[in-house]
C-alpha positions in Angstrom: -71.9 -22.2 3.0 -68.4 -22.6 4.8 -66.8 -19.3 4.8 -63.2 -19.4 5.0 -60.6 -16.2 6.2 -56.8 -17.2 5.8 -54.5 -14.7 7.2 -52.7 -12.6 4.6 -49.2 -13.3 4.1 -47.8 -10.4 1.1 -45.1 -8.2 2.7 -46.2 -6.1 5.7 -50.2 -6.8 4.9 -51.4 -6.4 7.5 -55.5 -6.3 6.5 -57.9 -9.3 6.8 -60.8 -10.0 4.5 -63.3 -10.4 7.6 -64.3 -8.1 10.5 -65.9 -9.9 13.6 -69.0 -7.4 12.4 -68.6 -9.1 8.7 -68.3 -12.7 10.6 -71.3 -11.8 12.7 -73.4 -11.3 9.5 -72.3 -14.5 7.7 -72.9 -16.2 10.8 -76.7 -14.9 10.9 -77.2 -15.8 7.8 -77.0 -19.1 8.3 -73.4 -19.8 7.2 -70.1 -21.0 9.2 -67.4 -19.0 9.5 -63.5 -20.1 10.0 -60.3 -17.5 10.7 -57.2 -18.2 10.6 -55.7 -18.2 14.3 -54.0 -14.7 14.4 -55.2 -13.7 10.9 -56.5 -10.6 12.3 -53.9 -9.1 14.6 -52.3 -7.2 12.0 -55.6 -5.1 12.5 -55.4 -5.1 16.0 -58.1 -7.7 16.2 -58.1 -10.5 18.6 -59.2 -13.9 18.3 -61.7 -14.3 20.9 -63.8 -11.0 18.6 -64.3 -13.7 15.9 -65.4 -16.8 18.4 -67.6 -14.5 20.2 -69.8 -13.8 18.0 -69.6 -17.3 16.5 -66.9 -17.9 14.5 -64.3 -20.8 14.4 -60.5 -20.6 14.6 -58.7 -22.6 12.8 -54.7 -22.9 13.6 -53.5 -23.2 10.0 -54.2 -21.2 6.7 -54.4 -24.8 4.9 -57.3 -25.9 7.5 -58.7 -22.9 6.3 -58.7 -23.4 2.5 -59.5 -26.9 2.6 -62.9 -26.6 4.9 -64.3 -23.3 2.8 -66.8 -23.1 0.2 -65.5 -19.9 -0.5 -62.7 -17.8 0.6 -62.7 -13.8 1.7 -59.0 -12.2 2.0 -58.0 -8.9 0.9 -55.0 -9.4 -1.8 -54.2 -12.3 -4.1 -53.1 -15.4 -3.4 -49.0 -15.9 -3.4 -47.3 -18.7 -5.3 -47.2 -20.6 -1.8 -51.3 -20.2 -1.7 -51.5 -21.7 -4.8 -52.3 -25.2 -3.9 -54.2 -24.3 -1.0 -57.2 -23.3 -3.9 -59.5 -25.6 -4.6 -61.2 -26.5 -7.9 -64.9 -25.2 -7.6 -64.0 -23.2 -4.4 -65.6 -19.4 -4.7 -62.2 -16.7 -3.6 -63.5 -13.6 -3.2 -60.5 -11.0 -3.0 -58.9 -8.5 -5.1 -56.7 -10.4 -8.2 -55.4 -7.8 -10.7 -55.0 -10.6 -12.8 -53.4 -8.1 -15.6 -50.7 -7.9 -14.1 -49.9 -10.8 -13.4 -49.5 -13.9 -15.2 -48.0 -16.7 -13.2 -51.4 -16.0 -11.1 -53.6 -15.9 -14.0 -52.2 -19.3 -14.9 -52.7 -21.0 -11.2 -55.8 -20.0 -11.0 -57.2 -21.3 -14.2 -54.7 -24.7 -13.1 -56.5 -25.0 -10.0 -59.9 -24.4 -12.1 -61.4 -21.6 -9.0 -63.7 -19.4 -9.0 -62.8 -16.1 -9.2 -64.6 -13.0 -8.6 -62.5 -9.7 -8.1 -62.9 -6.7 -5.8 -61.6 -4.2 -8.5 -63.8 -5.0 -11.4 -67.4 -4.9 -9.4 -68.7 -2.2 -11.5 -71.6 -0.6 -10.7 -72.6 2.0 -13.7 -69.0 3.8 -14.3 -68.2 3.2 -9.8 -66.0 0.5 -8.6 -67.3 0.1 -5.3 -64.9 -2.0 -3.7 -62.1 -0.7 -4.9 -63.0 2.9 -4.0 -62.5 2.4 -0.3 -58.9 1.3 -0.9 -58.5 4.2 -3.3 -59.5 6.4 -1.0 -56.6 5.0 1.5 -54.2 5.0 -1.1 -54.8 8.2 -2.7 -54.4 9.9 0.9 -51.5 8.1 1.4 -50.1 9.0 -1.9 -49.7 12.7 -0.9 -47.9 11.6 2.7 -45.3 9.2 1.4 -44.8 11.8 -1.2 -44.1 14.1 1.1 -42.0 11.8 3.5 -39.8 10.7 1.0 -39.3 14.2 0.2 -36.6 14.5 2.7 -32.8 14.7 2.2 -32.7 12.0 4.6 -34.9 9.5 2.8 -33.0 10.0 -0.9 -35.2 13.2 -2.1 -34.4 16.5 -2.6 -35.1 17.8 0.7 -37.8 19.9 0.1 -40.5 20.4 2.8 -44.2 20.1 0.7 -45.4 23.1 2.7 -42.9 25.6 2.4 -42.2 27.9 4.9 -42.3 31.7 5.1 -40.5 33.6 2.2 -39.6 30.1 0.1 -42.1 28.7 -2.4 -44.2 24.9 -1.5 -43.6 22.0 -3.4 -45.1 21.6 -6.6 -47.1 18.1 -6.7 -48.6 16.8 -9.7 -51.1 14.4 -9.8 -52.0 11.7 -13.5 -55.9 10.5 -13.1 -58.8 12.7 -11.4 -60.8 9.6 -10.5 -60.7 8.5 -6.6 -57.2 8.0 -6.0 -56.3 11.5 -7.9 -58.8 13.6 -6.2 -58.0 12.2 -2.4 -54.4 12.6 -3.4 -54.9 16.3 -4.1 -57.4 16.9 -1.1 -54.3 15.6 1.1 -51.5 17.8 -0.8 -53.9 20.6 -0.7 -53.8 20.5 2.9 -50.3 20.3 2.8 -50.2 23.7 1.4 -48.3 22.8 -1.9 -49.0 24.1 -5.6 -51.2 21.1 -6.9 -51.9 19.7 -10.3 -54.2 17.1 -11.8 -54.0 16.4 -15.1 -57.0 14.3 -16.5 -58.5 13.7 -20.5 -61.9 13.6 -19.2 -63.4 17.3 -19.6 -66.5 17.2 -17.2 -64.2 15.7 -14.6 -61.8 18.4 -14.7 -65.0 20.8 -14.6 -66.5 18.8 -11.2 -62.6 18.8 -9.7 -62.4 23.0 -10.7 -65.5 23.3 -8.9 -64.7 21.7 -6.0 -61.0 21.5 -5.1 -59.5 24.9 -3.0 -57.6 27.2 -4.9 -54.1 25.7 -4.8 -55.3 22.8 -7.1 -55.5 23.3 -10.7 -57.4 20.5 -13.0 -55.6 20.5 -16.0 -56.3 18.4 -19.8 -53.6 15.9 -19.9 -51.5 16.3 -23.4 -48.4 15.7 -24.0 -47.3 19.1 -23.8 -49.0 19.7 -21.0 -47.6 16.5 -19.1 -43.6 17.0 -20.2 -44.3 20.5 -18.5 -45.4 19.8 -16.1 -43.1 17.3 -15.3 -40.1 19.1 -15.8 -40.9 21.2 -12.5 -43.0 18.5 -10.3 -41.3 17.6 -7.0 -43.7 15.1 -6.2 -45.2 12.7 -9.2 -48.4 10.5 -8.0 -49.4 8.3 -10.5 -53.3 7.8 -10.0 -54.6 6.1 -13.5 -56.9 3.3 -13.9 -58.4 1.1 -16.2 -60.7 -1.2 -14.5 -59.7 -4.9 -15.2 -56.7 -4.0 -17.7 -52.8 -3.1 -17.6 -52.4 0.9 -16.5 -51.3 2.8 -19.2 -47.9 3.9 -19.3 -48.4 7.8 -19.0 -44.1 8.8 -18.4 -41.7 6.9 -20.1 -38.3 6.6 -18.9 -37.2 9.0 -21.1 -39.3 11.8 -19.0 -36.7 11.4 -16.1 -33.9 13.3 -17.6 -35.6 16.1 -17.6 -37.4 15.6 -14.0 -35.3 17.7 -11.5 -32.8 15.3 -9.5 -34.8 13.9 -6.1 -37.9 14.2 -7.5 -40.2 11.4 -6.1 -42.8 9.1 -8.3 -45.8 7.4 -6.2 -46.9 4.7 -8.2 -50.8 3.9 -7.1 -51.6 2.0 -10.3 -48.8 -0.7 -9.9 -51.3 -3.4 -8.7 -51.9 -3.4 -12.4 -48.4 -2.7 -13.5 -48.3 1.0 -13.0 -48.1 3.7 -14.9 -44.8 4.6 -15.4 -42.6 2.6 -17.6 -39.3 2.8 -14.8 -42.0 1.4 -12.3 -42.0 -2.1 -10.9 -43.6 -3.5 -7.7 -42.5 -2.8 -4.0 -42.6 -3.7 -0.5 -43.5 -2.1 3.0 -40.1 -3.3 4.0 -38.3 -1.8 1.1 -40.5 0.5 -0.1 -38.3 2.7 -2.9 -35.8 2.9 -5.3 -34.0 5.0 -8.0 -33.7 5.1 -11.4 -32.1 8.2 -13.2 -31.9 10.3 -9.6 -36.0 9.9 -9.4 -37.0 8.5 -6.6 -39.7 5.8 -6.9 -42.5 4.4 -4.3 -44.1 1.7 -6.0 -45.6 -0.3 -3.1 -48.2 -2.8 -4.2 -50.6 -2.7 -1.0 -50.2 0.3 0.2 -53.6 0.8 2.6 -51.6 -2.4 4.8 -49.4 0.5 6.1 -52.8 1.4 8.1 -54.6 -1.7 8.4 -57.2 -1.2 10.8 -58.8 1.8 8.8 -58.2 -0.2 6.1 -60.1 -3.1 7.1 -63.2 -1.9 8.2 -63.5 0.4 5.3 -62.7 -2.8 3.0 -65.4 -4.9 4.7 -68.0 -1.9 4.7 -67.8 -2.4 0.7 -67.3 -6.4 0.3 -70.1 -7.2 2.8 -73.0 -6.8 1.0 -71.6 -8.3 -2.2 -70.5 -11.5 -0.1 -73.7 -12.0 1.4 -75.3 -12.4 -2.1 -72.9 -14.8 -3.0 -73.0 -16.8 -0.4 -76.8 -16.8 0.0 -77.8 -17.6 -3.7 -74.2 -19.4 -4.7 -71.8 -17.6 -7.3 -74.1 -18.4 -10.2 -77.2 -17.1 -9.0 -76.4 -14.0 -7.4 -74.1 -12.9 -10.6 -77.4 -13.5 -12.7 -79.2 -11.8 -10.4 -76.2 -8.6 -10.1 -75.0 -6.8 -12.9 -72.0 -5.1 -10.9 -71.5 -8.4 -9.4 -71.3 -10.4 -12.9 -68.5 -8.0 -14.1 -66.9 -8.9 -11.2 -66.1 -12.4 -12.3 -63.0 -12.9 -13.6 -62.4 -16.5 -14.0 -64.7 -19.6 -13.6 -63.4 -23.1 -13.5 -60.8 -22.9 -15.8 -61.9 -20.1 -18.1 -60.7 -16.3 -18.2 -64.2 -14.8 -18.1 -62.9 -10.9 -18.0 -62.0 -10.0 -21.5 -58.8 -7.6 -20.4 -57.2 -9.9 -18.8 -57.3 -12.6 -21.3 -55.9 -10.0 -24.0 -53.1 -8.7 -21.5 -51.6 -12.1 -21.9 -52.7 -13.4 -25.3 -54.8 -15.8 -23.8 -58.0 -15.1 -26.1 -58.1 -18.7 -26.6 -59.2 -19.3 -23.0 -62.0 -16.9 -22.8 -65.6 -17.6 -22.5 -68.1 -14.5 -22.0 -68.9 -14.4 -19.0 -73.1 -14.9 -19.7 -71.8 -18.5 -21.7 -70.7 -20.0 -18.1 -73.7 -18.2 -16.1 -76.6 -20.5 -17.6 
């Protein structure tokens, strides 16, 4: 199989979808492997890794598209990508199709493949969204933190505190992945933590292990408009795999936020979880609504792309080498976690969520119907 690695072009992402290690194994596997020339210097990766240990470089992301069987990146593809796909052509990549319709639409247009990082399910784990969720969720605590400061729109508050004057008070929605690095991070930071979660034995396993500044708390509505009312830093770390994030604050909640509070919005790859929330870049990464400072940057792990990379490709090998060894079809067959990974095939929505986020029922097949 032709294996195919565009550069990515979203805002400030600076990630690739293949490591010369990743290209290596392809390579020994029998497949070709083609990069895009400079697709991994974002990562501080130079093209002469990739052709040393075999692979091609290509000097245009179209040479790339057109020549691949299937194609390994790390986010979605833009509007300007979406002629580059093929009809047939396996993308392997994260999609959070939910959230996005005008993508959801290309991509059945252009009749691809598609199967998605973020719903490879293996029992109740999403293993290659966890590496990202990890960077995120650490992240998460940090920009809180930074945007914290008078001088970048918050209240001026150091997370930490200092001697005689109290720490910040950070409260964290969703004790999955994202929520519990989050908390490690602003537990470190010294700050009076919260998680709020629905799911009892979680909140039990976080108790257990979390230090003593972090309290796991059962998310009600009562609970959450407390809690809210004296946060300084909101991270928003829900998640429902394959589906629009539930909107946990509603826009109303801001009043009664303090002024220069700040919201970091890890769920807005599938429209976030606050209902003031919409999508932001690296290079203009907040804004305000109501005197609440929001962080609502779409691929956040870019911001530290070489860790981000490696930890990405640690996850994604292993599935791509099934795919490309025994073809799409097969190897879904064969995979369970690797079946609820496929999102759309030639035309057809073949992930239930998605199709109901955009009342497209009428387009969805079961995903066993186009397996065989």
């Amino acid at each position: 199989m032709k294996i195919g690695c565009p550069k990515e072009i979203k805002n400030n992402e600076n990630r690739i979808g293949l490591t010369p290690s990743a290209a290596q194994a392809y390579i020994q596997a029998g497949h070709e492997v083609f990069i895009e020339k400079g697709g991994g210097l974002g990562s501080a990766i130079m093209d002469d890794e990739y052709t040393a240990v075999g692979a091609k470089i290509l000097p245009t992301a179209q040479e790339v598209w057109n020549v691949a069987d299937m194609i390994v990146k790390v986010k979605e593809p833009l509007e300007s990508e979406y002629k580059l796909m093929k009809e047939n052509q396996l993308v392997y990549t994260y999609f959070h199709f939910a959230a996005d319709e005008a993508l959801t639409r290309a991509c059945m247009e252009q009749k691809i493949v598609a199967l998605a990082y973020e719903t490879v399910q293996e029992g109740r784990a999403l293993p290659l969204l966890k590496p990202m969720s990890e960077v995120a969720g650490r992240m998460s605590s940090l920009m809180g933190a930074f945007y914290s400061a008078k001088t970048q729109g918050g209240r001026g508050l150091l997370p930490m505190g200092v001697t005689g004057v109290a720490p910040a008070e950070i409260l964290i929605l969703g004790g999955g992945v994202v929520g519990t690095n989050a908390a490690h991070v602003a537990a470190g930071l010294m700050a009076d933590v919260s998680i709020l979660d629905i799911n009892l034995p979680r909140l039990e396993y976080l108790s257990e292990i979390m230090p003593a500044n972090v309290k796991a708390l059962y998310n009600d509505p009562v609970t959450l408009e407390s809690k809210l009312k004296t946060a300084d830093i909101v991270i928003g770390a829900v998640l429902v795999p394959g589906a629009k994030a539930p909107k946990l604050v509603r826009k109303d909640h801001l009043k009664t936020m303090k002024p220069g509070a700040v919201i970091v919005d890890v769920a807005i790859d599938q429209g976030g979880c606050f209902e003031t929330s919409h999508a932001t870049t690296h290079s203009d990464p907040i804004f305000v609504v109501d005197g609440i400072v929001h962080y609502c940057v779409a691929n956040m792990p870019g911001a530290y792309a070489r860790t981000s990379t490696y930890a990405l490709n640690n996850a994604t090998l292993g599935y791509g080498l099934m795919l490309a060894n025994k073809g799409v079809e097969k190897a879904c067959r064969d995979n369970e976690a690797l079946k609820l990974g496929l999102s759309m095939y030639k035309g057809k929505i073949t992930y239930e969520a998605v199709a109901e986020a955009f009342g497209m029922m009428g387009d969805y097949v079961p995903v066993d119907s186009v397996l065989g």
